[in-house]
C-alpha positions in Angstrom: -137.4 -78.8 35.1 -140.0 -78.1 37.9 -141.8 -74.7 38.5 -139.1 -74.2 41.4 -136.2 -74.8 38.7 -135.3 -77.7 40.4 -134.8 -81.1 37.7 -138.0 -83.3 37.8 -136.8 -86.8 39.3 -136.6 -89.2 36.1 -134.7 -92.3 35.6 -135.1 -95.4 33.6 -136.6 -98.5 35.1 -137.7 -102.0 33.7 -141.8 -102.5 32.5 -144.1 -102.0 35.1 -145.9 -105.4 35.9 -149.2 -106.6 37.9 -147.8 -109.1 39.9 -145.2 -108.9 42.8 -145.8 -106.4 45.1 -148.3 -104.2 43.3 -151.8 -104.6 43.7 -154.4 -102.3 41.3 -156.7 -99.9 43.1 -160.0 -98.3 41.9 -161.1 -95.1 42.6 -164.2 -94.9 45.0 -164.5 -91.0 45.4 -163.3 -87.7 46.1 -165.5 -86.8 49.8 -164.8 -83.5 52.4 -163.7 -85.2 56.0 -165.5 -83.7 59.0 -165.2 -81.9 60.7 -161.8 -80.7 59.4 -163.1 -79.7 55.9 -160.6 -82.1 54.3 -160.7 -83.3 50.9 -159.6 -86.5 50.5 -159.9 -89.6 48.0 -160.4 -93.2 48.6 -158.9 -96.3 46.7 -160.2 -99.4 46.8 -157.8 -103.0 46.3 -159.5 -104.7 43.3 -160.7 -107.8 44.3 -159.4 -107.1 48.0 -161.1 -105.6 51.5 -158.7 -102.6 51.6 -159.6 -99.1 51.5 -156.6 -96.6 51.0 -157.8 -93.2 51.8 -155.6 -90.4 50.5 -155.7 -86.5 52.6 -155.8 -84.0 49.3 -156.2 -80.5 48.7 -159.3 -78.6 47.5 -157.6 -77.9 44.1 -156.9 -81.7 44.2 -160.1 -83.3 44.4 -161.7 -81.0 42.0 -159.4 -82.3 39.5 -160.4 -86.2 40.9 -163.8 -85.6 40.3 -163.6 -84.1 37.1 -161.7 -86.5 35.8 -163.7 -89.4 37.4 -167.2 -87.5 36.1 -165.3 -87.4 32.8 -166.2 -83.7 32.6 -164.6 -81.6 29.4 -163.8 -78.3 30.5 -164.3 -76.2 27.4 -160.3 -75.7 27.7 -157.7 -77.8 29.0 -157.4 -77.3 32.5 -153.8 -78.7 33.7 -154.0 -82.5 34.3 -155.8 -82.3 30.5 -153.0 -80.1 28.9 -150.5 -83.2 30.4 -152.6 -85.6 29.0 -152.5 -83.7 25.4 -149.0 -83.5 26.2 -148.3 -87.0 26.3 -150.4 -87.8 23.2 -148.3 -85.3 21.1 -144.9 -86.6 21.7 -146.3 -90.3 21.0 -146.2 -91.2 24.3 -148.3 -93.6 26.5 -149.1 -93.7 30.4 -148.5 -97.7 31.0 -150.0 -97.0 34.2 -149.3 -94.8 38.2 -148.1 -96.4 41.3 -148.6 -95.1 44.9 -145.2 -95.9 45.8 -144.9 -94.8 49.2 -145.5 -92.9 52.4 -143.3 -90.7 53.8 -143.7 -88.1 56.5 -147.4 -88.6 56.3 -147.3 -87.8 52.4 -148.5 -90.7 49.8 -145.5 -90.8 46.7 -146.4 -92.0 43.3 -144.9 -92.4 40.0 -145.8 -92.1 36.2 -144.8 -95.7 34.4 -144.5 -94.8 31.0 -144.0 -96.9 27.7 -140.3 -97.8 27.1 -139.5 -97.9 30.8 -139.4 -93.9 31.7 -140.5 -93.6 35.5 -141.6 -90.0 36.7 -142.4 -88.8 40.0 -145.2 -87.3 41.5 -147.8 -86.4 44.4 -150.3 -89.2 44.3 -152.8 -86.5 43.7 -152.1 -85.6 40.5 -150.9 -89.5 39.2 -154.6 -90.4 39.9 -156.1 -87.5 38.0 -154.2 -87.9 35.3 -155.0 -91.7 35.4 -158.5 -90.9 35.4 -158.3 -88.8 31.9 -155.9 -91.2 30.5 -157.7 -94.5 31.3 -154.9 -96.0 33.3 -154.3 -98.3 36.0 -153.4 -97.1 39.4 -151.8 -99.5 40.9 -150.4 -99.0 44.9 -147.0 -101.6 45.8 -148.1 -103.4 49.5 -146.2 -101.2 51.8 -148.8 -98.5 50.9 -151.5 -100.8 51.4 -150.2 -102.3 54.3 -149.3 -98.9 55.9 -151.8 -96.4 55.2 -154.7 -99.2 54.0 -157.8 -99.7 56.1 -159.3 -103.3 55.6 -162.8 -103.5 55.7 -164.5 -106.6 56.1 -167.6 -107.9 53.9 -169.9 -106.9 56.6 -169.4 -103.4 56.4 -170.6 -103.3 52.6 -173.5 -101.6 53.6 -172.0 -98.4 55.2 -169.5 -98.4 52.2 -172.7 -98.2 49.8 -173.5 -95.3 52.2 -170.3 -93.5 50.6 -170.9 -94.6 47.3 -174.3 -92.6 47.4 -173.1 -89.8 49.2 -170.0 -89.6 46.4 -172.7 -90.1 43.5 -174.2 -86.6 44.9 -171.1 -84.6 45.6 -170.0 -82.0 43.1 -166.4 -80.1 42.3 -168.1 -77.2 43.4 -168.6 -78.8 46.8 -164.8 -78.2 47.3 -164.8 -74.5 47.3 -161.8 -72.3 46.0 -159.8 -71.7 48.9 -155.9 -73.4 49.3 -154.9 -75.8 51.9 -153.6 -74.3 54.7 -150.2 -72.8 55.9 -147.8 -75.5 56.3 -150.6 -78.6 54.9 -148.6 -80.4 52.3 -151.6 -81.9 49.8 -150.3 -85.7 48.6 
């Protein structure tokens, strides 16, 4: 069950595969958009030209960057606890899919060995796929809806980003929450 007592979507689906319809993403970085302030984290297509940026929260895209710095906290913070979670009951994260886009809102799911499919916000799939060493993986009606191509020629002003995300910080984010009626992915 949820936090909100509601049941946690979970249903049985075949193995999760690489091929048809699913193409794996690498994370690029957590950055603040300006001038609204707004966290957000880019994907790139491996071994494609599209860029899938993803709107987050603050509390979000500490938990990115932590993971993707492969920082310990000195205790578990939640996206670690999950991850101990996991390990405990014997349990392995096959990998997360960006599944879709609705109302401006990126869906994922948790693909885990022997066919068990979880949802949840994108946010939180990556973060967890970045303690647990899994592949993200985002089906091509994400990419081709919310994906940005970017051509070879514009390498340079990606490297631009790269060195800007190689300098940013968690504490960069601040503490405060998203905003009344925002609605982090």
């Amino acid at each position: 069950m949820s936090h909100n007592g509601s049941r946690v979507p979970v249903a049985p689906v075949p193995a999760p595969g690489y091929g048809g319809g699913v193409r794996e993403l690498d994370v690029v970085g957590v950055r603040v958009e300006m001038p609204s302030n707004t966290p957000m984290v880019l994907l790139r297509e491996r071994g494609g030209d599209r860029y899938l940026p993803i709107w987050i929260g603050e509390h979000e895209a500490k938990a990115i960057a932590l993971g993707q710095q492969q920082v310990v906290p000195p205790r578990p913070l939640t996206h670690d606890l999950l991850r101990n979670v996991i390990e405990a009951l014997g349990r392995r994260l096959v990998e997360v899919r960006i599944v879709a886009i609705k109302d401006n809102v990126f869906h994922a799911e948790l693909h885990f060995d022997g066919g068990l499919t979880v949802g949840s916000r994108s946010s939180d799939a990556i973060a967890l796929a970045l303690r647990t060493g899994t592949p993200i993986m985002g089906t091509d009606e994400v990419l081709e809806a919310g994906g940005v191509a970017v051509p070879d020629e514009d390498e340079d002003e990606v490297e631009k980003f790269r060195e800007f995300l190689d300098n940013i910080s968690p504490e960069d984010f601040g503490e405060e929450a998203p905003g009344p009626g925002s609605s982090p992915s």
